[in-house]
N, CA, C and O atoms as a GROMACS GRO file, in nm:
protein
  252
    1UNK      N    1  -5.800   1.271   3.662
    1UNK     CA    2  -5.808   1.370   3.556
    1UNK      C    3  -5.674   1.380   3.484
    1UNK      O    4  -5.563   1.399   3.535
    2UNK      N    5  -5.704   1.364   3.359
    2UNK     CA    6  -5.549   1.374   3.255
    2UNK      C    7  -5.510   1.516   3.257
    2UNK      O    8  -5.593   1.595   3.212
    3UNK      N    9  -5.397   1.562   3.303
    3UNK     CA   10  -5.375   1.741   3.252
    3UNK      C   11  -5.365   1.774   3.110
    3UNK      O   12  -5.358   1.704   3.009
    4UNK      N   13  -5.366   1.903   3.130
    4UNK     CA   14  -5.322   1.956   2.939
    4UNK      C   15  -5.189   1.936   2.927
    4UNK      O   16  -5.113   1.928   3.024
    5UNK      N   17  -5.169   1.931   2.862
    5UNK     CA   18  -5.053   1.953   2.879
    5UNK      C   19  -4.975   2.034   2.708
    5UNK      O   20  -5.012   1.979   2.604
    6UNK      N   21  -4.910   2.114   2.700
    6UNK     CA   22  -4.883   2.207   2.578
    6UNK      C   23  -4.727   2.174   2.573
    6UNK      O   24  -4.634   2.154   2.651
    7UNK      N   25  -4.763   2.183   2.369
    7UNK     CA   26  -4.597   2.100   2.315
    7UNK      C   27  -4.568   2.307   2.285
    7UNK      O   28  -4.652   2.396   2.273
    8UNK      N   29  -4.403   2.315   2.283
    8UNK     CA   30  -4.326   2.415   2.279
    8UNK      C   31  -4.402   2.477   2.162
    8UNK      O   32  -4.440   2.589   2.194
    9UNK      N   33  -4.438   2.443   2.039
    9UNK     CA   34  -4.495   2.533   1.916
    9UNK      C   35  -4.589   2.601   1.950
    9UNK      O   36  -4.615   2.707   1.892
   10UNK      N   37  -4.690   2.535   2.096
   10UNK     CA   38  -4.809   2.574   2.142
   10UNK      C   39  -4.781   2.722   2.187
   10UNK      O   40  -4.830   2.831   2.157
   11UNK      N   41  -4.654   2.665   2.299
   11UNK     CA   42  -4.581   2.804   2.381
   11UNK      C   43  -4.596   2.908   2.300
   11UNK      O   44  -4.641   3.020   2.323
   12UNK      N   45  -4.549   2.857   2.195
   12UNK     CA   46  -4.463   2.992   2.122
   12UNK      C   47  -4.549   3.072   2.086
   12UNK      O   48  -4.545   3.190   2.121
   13UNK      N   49  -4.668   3.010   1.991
   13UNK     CA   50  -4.819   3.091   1.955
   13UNK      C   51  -4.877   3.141   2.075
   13UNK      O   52  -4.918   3.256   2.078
   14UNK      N   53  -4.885   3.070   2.170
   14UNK     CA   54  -5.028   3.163   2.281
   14UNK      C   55  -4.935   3.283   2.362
   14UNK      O   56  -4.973   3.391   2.406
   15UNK      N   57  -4.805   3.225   2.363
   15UNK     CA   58  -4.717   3.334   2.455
   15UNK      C   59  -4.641   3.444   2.358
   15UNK      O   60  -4.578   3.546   2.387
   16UNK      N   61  -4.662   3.404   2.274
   16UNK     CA   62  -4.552   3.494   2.149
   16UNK      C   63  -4.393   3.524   2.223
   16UNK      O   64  -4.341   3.632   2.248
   17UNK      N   65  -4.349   3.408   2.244
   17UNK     CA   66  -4.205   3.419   2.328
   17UNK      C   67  -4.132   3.270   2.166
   17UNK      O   68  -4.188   3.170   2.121
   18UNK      N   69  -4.036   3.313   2.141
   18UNK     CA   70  -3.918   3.232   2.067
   18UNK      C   71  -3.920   3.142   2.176
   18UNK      O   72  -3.942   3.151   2.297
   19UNK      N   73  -3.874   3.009   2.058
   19UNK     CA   74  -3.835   2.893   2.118
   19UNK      C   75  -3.668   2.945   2.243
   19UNK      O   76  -3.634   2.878   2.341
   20UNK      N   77  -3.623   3.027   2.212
   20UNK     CA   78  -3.454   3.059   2.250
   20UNK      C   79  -3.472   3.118   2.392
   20UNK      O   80  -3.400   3.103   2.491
   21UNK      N   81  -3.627   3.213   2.375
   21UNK     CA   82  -3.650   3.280   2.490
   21UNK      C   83  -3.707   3.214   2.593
   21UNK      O   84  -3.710   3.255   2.709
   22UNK      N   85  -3.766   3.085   2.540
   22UNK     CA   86  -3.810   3.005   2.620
   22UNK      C   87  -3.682   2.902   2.696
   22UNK      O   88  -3.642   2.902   2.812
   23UNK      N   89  -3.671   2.880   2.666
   23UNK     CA   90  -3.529   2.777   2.705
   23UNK      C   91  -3.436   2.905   2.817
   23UNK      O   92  -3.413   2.887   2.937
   24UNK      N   93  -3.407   3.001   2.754
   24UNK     CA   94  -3.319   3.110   2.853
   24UNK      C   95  -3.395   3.127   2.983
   24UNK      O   96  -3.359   3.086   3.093
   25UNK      N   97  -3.491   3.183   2.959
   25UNK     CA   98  -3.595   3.136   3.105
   25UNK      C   99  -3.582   3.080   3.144
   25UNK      O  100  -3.553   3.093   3.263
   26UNK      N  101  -3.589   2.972   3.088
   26UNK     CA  102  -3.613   2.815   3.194
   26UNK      C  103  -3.428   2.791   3.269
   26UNK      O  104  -3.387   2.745   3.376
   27UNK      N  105  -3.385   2.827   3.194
   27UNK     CA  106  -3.202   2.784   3.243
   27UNK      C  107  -3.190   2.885   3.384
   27UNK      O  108  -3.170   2.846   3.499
   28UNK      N  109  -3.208   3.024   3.339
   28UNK     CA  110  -3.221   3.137   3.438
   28UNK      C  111  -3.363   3.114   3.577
   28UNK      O  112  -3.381   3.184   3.677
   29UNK      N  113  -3.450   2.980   3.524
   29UNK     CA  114  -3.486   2.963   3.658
   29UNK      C  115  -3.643   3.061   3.659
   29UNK      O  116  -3.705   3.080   3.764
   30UNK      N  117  -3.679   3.106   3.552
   30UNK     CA  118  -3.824   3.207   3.538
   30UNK      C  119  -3.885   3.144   3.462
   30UNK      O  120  -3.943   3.225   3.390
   31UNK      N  121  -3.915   3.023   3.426
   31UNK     CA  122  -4.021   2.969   3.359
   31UNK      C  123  -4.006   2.853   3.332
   31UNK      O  124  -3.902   2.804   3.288
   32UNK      N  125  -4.150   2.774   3.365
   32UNK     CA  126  -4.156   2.586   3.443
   32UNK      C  127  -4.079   2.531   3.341
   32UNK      O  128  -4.062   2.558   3.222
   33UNK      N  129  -4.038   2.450   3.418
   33UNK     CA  130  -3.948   2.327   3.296
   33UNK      C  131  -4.079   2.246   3.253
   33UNK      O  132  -4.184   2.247   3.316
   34UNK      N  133  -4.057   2.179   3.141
   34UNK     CA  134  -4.120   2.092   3.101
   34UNK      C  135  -4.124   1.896   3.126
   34UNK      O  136  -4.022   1.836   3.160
   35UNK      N  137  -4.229   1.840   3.106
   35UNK     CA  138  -4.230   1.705   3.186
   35UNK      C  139  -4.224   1.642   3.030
   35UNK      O  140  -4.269   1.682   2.923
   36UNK      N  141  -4.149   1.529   3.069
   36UNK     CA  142  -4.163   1.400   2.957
   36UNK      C  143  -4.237   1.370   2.924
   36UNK      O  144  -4.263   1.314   3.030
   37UNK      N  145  -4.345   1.338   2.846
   37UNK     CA  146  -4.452   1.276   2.760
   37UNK      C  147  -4.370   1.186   2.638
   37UNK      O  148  -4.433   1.140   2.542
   38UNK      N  149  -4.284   1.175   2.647
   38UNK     CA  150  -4.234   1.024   2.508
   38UNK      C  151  -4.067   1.030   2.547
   38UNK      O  152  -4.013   1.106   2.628
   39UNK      N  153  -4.000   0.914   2.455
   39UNK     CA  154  -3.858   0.918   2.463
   39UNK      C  155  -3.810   1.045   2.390
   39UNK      O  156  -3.707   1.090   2.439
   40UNK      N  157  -3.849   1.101   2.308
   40UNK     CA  158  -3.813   1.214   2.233
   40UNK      C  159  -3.899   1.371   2.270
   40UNK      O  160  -3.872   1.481   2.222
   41UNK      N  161  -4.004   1.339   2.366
   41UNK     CA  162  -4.086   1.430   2.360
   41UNK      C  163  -4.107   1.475   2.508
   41UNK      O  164  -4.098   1.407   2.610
   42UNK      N  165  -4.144   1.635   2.491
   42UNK     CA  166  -4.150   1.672   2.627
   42UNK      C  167  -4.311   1.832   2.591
   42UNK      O  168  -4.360   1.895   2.497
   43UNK      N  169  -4.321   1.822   2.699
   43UNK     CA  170  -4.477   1.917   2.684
   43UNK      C  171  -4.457   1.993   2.838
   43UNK      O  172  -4.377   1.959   2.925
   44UNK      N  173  -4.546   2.098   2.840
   44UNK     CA  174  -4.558   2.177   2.963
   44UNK      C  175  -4.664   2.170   3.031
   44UNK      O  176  -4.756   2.222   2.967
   45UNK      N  177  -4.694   2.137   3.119
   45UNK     CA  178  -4.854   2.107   3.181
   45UNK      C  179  -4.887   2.272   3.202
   45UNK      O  180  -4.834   2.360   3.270
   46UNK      N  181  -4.973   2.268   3.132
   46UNK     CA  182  -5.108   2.400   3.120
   46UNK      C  183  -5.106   2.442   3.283
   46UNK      O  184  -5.031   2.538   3.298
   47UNK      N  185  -5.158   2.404   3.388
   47UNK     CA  186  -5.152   2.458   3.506
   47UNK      C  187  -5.048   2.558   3.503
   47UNK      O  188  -5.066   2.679   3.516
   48UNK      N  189  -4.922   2.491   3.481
   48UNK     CA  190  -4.752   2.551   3.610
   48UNK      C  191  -4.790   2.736   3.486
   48UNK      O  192  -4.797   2.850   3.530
   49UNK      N  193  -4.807   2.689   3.331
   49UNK     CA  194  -4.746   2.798   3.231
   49UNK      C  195  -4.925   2.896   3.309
   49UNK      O  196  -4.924   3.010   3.356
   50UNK      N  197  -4.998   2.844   3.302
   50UNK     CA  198  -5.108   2.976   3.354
   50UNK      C  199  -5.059   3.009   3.498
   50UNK      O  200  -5.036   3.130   3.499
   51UNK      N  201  -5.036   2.960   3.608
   51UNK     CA  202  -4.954   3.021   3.723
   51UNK      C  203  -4.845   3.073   3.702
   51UNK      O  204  -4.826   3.156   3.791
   52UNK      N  205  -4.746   3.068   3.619
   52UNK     CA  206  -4.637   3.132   3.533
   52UNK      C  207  -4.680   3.294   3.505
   52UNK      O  208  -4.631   3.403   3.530
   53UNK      N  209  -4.802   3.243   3.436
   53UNK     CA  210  -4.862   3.371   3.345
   53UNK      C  211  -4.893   3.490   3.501
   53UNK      O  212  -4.831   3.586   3.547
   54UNK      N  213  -5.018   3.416   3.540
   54UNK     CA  214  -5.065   3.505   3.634
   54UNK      C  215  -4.942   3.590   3.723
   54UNK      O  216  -4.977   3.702   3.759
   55UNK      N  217  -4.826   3.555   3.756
   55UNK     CA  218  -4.701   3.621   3.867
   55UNK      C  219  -4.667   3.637   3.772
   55UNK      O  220  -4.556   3.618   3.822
   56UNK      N  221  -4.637   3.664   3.626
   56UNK     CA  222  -4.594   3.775   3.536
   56UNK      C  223  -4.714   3.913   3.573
   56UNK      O  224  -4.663   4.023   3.597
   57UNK      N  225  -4.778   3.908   3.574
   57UNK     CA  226  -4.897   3.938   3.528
   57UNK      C  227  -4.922   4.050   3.670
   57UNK      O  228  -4.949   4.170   3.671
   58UNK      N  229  -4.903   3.969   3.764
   58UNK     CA  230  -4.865   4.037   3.934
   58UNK      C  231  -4.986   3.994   3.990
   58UNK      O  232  -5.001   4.022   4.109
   59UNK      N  233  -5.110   3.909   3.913
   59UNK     CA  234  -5.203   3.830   3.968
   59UNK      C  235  -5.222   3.769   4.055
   59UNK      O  236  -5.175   3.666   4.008
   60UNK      N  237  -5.270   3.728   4.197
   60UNK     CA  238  -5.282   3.572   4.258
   60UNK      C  239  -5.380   3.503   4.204
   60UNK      O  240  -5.490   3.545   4.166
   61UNK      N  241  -5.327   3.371   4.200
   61UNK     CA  242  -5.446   3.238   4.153
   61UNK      C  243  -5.518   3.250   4.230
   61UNK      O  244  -5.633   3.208   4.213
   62UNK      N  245  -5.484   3.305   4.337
   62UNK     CA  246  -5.677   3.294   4.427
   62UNK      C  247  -5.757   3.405   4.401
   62UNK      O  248  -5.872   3.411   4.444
   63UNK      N  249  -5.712   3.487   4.339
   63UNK     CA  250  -5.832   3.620   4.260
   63UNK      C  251  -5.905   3.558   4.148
   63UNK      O  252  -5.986   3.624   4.083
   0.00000   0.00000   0.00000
């Protein structure tokens, strides 16, 4: 199975978080880094950012 995988513009619309706020997260260690998909290009696999979401959220993935 191929994952989803979501480019940063995606982030920005479904999460309404800035590109700046995204990156600070990720440096500070609160939100998935992103995987390579090209020499210039990088995307977030859909799984890690909805398990992301849900422990914002105070959710478990097994509910």
């Amino acid at each position: 199975m191929v994952p989803t995988i979501l480019r940063r513009t995606d982030l920005e619309k479904r999460l309404g978080l800035s590109r700046s706020s995204i990156y600070k997260m990720m440096d500070e260690g609160e939100f998935p880094r992103p995987v390579r998909i090209g020499r210039r290009a990088v995307g977030w696999l859909a799984e890690d950012i909805e398990k992301w979401f849900e422990a914002m959220q105070g959710v478990s993935a097994d509910d």
